[in-house]
C-alpha positions in Angstrom: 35.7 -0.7 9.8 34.1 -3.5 8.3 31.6 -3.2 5.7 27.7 -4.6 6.8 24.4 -4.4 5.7 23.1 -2.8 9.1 21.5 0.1 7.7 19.5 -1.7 5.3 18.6 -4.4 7.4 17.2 -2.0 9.8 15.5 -0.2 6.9 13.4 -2.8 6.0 12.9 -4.6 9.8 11.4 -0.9 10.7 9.7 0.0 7.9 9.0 -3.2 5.8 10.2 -1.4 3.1 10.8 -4.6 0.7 7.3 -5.7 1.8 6.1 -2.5 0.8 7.4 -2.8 -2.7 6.6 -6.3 -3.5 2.9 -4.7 -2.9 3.5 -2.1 -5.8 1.8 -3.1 -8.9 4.0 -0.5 -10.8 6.9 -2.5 -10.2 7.8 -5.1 -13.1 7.1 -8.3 -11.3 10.6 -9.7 -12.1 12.1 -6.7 -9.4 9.3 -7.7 -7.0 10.3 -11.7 -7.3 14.3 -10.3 -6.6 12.7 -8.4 -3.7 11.4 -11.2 -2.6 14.8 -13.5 -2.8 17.0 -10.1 -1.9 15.1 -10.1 1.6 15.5 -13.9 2.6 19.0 -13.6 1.6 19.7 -10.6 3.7 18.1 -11.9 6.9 19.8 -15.3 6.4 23.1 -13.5 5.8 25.0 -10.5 4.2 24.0 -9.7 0.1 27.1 -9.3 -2.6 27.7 -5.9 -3.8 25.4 -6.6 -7.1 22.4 -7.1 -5.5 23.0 -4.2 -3.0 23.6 -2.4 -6.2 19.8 -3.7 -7.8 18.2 -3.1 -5.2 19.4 0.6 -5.1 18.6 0.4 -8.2 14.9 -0.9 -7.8 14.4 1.4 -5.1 15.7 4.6 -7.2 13.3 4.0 -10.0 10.2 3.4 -7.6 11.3 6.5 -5.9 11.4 8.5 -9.4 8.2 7.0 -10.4 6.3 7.8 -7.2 7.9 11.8 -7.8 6.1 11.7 -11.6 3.0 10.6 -10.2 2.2 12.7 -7.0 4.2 16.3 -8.7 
C-alpha cells in the first residue's frame, strides 16, 4: 500500500474545507497564508509529512476553538 493524500484531497474538493478556513478571522493569518500555499501544493502534487502534520495541526486548534465557543 502506498501512502497518498486521497482522503484529504477529497476532504477539501467536497467540502472546501481549506476555503472555509482561510475565511475564519480566528485563525492567525500566518496559518490562513499556509492554507493558502498547503492547497495549491496538494492539487499540484502530494504534501511532505510536515505540512500534513500543520495542517492537522491548524485544523485541531480551529476544531478546539470552535468547541470553546459554541459549548
Amino acid at each position: 500500500m502506498t501512502f497518498t493524500n486521497a482522503v484529504c484531497v477529497a476532504l477539501i474538493a467536497g467540502n472546501g474545507v481549506i476555503d472555509k478556513l482561510e475565511l475564519e478571522t480566528n485563525i492567525p493569518v500566518t496559518h490562513r497564508t499556509f492554507l493558502a500555499t498547503y492547497q495549491a501544493k496538494l492539487a499540484a502534487k502530494s504534501t511532505t509529512k510536515s505540512e500534513d502534520r500543520r495542517f492537522l495541526h491548524v485544523l485541531e486548534v480551529w476544531m478546539i476553538q470552535r468547541h470553546k465557543i459554541t459549548a
